[in-house]
Structure formats: C-alpha cells, structure tokens
N, CA, C and O atoms as CSV, one atom per row, in Angstrom:
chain,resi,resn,atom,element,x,y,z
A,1,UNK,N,N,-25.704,-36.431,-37.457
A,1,UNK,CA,C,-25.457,-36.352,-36.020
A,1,UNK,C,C,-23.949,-36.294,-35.777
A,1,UNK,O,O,-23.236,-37.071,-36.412
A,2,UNK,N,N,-23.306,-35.277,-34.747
A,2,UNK,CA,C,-22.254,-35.653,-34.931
A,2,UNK,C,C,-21.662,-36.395,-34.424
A,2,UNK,O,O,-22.463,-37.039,-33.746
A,3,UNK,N,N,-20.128,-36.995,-34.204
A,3,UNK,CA,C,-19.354,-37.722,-33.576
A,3,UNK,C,C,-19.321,-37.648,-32.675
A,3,UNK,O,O,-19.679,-38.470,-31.832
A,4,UNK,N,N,-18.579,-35.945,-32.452
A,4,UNK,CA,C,-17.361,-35.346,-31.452
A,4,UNK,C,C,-18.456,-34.144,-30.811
A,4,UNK,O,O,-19.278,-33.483,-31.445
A,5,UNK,N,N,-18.133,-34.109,-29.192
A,5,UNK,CA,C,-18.734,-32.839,-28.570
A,5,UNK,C,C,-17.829,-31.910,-29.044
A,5,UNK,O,O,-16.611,-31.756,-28.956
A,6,UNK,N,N,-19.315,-30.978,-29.891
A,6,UNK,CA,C,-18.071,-29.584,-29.559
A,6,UNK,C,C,-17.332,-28.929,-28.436
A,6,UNK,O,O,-17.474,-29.162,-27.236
A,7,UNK,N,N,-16.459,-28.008,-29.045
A,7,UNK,CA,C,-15.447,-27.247,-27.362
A,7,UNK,C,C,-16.233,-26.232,-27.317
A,7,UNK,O,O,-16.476,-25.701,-28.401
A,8,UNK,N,N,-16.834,-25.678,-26.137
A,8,UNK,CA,C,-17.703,-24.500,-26.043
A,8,UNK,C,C,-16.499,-23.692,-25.448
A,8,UNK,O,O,-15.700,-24.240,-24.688
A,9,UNK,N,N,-16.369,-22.152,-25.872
A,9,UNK,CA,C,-15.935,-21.583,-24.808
A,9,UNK,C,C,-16.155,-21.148,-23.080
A,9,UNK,O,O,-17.207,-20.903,-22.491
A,10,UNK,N,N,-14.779,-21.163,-22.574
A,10,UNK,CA,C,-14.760,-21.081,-21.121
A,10,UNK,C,C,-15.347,-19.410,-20.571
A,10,UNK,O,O,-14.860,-18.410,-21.098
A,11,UNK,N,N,-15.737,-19.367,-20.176
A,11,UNK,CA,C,-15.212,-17.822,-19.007
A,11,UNK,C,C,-15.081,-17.318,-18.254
A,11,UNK,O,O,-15.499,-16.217,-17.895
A,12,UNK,N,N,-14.039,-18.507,-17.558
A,12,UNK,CA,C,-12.781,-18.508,-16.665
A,12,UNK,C,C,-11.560,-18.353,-17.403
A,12,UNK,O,O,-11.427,-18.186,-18.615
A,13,UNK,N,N,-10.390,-18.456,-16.201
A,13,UNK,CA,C,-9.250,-18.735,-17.394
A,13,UNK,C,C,-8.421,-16.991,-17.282
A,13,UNK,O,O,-7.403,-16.724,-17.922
A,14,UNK,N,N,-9.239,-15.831,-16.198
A,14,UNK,CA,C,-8.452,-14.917,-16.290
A,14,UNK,C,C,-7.788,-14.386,-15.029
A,14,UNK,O,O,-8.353,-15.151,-14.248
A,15,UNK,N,N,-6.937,-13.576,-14.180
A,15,UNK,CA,C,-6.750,-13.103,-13.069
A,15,UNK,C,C,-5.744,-12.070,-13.436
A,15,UNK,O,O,-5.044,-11.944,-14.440
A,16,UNK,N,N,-5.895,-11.161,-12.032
A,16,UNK,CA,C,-4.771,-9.856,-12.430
A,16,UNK,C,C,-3.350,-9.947,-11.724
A,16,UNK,O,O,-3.262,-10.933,-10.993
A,17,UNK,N,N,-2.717,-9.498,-11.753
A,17,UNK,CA,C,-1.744,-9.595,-10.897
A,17,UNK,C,C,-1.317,-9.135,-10.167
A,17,UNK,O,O,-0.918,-8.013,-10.479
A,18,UNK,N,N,-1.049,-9.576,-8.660
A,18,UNK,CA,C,-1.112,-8.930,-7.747
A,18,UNK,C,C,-0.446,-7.769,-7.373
A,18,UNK,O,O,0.740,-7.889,-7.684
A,19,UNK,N,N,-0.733,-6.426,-6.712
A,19,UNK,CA,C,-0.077,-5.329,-6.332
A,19,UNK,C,C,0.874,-5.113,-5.411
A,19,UNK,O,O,1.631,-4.143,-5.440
A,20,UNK,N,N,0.886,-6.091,-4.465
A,20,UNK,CA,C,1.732,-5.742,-4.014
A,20,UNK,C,C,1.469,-4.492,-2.697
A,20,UNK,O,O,2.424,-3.896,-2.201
A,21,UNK,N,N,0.545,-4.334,-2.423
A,21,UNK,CA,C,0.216,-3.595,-1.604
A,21,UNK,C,C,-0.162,-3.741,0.054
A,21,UNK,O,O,-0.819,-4.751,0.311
A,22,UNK,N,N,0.107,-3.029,0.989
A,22,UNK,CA,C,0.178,-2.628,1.982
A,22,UNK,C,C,1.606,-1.891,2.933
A,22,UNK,O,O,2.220,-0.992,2.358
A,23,UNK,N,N,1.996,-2.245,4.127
A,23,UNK,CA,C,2.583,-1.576,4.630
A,23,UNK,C,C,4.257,-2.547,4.612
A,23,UNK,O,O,4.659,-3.689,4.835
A,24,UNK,N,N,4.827,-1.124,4.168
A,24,UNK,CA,C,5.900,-1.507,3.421
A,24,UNK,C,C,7.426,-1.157,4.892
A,24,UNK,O,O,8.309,-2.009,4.990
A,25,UNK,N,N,7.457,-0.085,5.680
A,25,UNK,CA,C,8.054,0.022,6.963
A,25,UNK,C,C,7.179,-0.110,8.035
A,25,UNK,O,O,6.017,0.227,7.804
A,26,UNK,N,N,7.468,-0.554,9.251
A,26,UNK,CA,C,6.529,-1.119,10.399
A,26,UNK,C,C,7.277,0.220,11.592
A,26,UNK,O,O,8.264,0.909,11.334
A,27,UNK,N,N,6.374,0.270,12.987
A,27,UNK,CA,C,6.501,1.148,13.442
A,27,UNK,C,C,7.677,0.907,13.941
A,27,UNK,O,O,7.828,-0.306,14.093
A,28,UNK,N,N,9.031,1.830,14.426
A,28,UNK,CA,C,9.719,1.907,15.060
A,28,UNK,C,C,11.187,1.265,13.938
A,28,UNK,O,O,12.374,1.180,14.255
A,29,UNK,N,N,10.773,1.038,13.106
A,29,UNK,CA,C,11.596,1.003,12.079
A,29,UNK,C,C,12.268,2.274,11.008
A,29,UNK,O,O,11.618,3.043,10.299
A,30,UNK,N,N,14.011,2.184,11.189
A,30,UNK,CA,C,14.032,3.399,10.796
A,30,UNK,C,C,14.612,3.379,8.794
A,30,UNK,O,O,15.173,2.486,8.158
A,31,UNK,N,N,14.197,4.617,8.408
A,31,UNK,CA,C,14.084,4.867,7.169
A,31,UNK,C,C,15.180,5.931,6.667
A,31,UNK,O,O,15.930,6.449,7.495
A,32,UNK,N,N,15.250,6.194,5.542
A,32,UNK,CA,C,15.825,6.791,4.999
A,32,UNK,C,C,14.748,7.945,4.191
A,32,UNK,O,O,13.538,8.013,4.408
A,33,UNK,N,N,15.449,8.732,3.307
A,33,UNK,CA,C,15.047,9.997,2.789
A,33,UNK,C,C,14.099,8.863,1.729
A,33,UNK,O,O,14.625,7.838,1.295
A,34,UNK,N,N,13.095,9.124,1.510
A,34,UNK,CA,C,12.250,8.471,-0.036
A,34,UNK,C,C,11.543,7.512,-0.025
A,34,UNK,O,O,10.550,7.264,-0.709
A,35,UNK,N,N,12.150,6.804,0.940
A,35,UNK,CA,C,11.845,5.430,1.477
A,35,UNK,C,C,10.037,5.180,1.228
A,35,UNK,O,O,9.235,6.082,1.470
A,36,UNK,N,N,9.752,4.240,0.876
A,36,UNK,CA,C,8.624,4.011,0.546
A,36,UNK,C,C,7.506,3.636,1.859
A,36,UNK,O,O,8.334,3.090,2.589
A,37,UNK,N,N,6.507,3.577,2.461
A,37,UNK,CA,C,6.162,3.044,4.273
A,37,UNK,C,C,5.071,2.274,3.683
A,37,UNK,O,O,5.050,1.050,3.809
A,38,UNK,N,N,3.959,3.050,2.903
A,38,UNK,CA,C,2.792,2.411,2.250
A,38,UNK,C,C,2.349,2.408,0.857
A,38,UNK,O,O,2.330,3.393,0.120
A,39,UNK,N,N,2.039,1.364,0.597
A,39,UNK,CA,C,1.464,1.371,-0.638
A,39,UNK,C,C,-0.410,1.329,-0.271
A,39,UNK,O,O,-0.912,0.483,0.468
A,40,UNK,N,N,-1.186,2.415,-0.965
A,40,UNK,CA,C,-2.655,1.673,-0.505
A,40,UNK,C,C,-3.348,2.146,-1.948
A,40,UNK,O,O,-2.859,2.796,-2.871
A,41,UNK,N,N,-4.299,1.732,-1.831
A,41,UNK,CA,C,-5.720,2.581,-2.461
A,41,UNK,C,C,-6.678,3.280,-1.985
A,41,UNK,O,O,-7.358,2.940,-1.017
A,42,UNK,N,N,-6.769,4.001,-2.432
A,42,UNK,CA,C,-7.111,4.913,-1.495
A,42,UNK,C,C,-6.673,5.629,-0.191
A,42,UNK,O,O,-5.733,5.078,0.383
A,43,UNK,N,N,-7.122,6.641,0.333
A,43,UNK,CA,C,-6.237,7.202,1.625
A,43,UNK,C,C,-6.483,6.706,3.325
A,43,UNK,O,O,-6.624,7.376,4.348
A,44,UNK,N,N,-6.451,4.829,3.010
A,44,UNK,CA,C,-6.433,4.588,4.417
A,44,UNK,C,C,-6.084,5.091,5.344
A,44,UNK,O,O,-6.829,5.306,6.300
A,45,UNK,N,N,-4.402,5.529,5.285
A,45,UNK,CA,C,-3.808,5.760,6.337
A,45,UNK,C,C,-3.399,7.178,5.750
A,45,UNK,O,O,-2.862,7.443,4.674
A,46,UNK,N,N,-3.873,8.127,6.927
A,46,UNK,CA,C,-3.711,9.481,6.654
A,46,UNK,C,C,-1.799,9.667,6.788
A,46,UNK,O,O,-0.900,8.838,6.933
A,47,UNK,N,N,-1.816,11.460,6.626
A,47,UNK,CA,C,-0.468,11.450,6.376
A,47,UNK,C,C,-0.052,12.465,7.828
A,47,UNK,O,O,-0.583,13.560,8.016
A,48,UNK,N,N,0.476,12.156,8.309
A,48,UNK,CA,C,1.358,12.560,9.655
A,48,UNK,C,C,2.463,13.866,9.461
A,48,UNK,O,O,2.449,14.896,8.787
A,49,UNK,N,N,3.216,13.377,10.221
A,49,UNK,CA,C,4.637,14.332,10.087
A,49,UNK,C,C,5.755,14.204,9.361
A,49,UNK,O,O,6.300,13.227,9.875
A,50,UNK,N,N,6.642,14.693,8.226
A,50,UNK,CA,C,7.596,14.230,7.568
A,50,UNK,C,C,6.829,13.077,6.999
A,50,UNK,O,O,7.144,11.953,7.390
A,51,UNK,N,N,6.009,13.190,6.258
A,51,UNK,CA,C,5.716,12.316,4.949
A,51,UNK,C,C,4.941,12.822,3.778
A,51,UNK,O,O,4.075,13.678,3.956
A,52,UNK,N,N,5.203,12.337,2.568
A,52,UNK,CA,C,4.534,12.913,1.822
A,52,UNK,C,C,3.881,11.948,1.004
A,52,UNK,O,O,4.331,10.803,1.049
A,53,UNK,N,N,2.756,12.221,0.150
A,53,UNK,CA,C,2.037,11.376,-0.790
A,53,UNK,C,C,1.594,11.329,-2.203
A,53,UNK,O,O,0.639,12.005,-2.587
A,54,UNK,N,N,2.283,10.527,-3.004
A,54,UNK,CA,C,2.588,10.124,-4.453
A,54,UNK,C,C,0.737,10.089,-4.904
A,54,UNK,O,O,-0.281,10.185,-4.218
A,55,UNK,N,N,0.996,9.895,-6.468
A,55,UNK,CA,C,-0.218,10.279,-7.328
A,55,UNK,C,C,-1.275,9.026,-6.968
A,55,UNK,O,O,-2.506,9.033,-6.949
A,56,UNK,N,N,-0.452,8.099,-6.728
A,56,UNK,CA,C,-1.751,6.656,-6.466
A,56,UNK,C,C,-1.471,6.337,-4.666
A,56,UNK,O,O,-1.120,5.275,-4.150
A,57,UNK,N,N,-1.765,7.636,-4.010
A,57,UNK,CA,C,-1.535,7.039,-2.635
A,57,UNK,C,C,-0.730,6.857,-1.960
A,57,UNK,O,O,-0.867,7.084,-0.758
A,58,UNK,N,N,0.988,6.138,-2.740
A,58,UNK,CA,C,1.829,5.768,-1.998
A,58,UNK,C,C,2.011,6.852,-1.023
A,58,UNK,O,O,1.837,8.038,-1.303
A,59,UNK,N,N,2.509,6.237,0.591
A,59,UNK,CA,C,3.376,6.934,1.339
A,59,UNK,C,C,4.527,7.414,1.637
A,59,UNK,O,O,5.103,6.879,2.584
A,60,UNK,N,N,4.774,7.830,1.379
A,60,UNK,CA,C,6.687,8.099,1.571
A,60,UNK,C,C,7.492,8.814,2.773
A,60,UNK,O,O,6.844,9.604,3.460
A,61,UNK,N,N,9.053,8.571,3.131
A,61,UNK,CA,C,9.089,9.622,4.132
A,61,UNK,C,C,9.666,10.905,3.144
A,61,UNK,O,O,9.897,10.887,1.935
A,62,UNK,N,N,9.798,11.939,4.057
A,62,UNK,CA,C,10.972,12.812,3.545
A,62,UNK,C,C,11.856,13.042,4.454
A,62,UNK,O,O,12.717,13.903,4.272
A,63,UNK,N,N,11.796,12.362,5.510
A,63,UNK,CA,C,13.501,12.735,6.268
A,63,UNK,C,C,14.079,11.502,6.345
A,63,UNK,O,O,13.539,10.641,5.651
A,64,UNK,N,N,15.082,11.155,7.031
A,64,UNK,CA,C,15.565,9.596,7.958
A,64,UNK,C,C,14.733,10.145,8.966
A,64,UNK,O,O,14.337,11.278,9.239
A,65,UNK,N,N,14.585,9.018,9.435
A,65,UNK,CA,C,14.135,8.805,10.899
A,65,UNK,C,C,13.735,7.790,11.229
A,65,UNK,O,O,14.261,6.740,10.859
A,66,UNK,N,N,12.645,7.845,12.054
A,66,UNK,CA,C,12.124,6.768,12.931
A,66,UNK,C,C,10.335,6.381,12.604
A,66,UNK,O,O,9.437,7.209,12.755
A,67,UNK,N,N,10.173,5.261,12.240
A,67,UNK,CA,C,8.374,5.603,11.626
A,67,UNK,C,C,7.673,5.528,13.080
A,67,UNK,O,O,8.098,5.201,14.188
A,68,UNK,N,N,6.469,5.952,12.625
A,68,UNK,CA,C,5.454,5.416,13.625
A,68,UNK,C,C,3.903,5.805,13.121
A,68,UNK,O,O,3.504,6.600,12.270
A,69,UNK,N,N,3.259,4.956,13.959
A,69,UNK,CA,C,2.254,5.042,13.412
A,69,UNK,C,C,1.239,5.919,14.790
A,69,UNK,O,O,1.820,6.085,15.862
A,70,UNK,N,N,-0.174,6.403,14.655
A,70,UNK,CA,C,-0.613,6.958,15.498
A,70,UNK,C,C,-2.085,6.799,15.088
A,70,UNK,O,O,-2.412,6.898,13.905
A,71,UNK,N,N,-2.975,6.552,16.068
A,71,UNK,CA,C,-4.652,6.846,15.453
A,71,UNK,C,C,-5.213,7.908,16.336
A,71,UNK,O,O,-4.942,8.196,17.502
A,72,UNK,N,N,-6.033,8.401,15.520
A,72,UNK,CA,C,-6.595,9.670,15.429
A,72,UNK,C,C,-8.023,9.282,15.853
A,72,UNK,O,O,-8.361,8.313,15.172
A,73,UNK,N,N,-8.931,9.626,16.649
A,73,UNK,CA,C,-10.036,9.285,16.431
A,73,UNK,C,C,-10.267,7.495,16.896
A,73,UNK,O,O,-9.350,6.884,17.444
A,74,UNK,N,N,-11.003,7.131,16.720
A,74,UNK,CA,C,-11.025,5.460,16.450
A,74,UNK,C,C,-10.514,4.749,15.545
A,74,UNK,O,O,-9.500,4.078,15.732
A,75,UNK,N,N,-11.225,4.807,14.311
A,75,UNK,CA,C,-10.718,3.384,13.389
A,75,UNK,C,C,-9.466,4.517,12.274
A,75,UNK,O,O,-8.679,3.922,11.538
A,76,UNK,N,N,-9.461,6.143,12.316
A,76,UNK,CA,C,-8.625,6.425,11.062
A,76,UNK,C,C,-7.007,6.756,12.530
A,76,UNK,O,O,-6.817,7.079,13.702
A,77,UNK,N,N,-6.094,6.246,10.906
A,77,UNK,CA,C,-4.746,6.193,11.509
A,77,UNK,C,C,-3.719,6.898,10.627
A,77,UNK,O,O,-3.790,7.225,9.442
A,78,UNK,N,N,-2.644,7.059,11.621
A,78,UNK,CA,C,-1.456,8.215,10.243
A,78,UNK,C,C,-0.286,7.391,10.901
A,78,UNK,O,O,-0.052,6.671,11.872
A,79,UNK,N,N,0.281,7.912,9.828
A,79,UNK,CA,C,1.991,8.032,9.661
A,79,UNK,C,C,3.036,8.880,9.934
A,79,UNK,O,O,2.645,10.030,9.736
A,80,UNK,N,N,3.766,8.864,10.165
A,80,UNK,CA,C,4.837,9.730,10.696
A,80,UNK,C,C,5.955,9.628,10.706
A,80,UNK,O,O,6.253,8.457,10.944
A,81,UNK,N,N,6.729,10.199,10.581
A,81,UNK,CA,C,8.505,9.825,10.629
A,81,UNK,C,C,8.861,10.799,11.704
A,81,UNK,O,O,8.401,11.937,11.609
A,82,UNK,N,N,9.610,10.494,12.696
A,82,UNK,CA,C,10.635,11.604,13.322
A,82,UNK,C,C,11.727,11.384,13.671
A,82,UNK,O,O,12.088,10.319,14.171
A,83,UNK,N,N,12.678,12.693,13.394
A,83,UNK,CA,C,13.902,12.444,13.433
A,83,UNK,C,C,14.776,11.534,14.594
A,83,UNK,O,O,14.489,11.752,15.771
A,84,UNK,N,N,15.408,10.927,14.413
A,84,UNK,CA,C,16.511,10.254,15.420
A,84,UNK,C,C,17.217,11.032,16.323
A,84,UNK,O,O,18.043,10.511,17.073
C-alpha cells in the first residue's frame, strides 16, 4: 500500500496571450500617413475613405487627416480618414 498520494497530472495551467486588439485612433482624432486605427479579426469594421487593409485585418490610414467613423445600415460600421 502506498505511503504518498501520487501527483496526477493537471489540465489547467495554460493561456494565450493577449492581442491587443481593437480600436487603436478614436473619431475625430487626427493621424498621420500609416498610422494604425484598428486592429480586428475579422472585417468588423468595414473600410471607408483613405484607408487601407493589412493581411490580418488591420486598419490603416493612407493620408494625415482626421478619423471618423460612420454606420452604414444598422449594426455594420466604417472608417475613414479625411483630409484637414
């Protein structure tokens, strides 16, 4: 019989690390050329005027300007930059 309880393994004990994701410029905030606005998964937030969109989603602008945001419809929404 033995002494000692054996140690069973756990399987807990793991987590990922966080992304870091959502909205990175707010409306009426102004940007520069590259500037990053959103990070998402997937294409929550559609893409507007003067912006363009990276391989995993990100948003970006391509001019300076001025952000803003706009909804389309009901619940879908975009992005936009315009110039100053």
């Amino acid at each position: 019989m033995a002494h000692k309880k054996g140690s069973g393994s756990t399987k807990n004990g793991r987590d990922s690390n966080s992304k870091r994701l959502g909205v990175k410029k707010y409306g009426g905030e102004k940007v520069n050329i590259g500037n990053i606005l959103i990070r998402q998964r997937g294409n929550k937030f559609k893409l507007g005027n003067n912006v363009a969109q990276g391989k995993d989603y990100t948003i970006f602008s391509l001019i300076s300007g001025i952000v803003r945001f706009e909804i389309i419809k009901k619940k879908k929404r975009k992005v936009s930059v315009y110039p100053i």
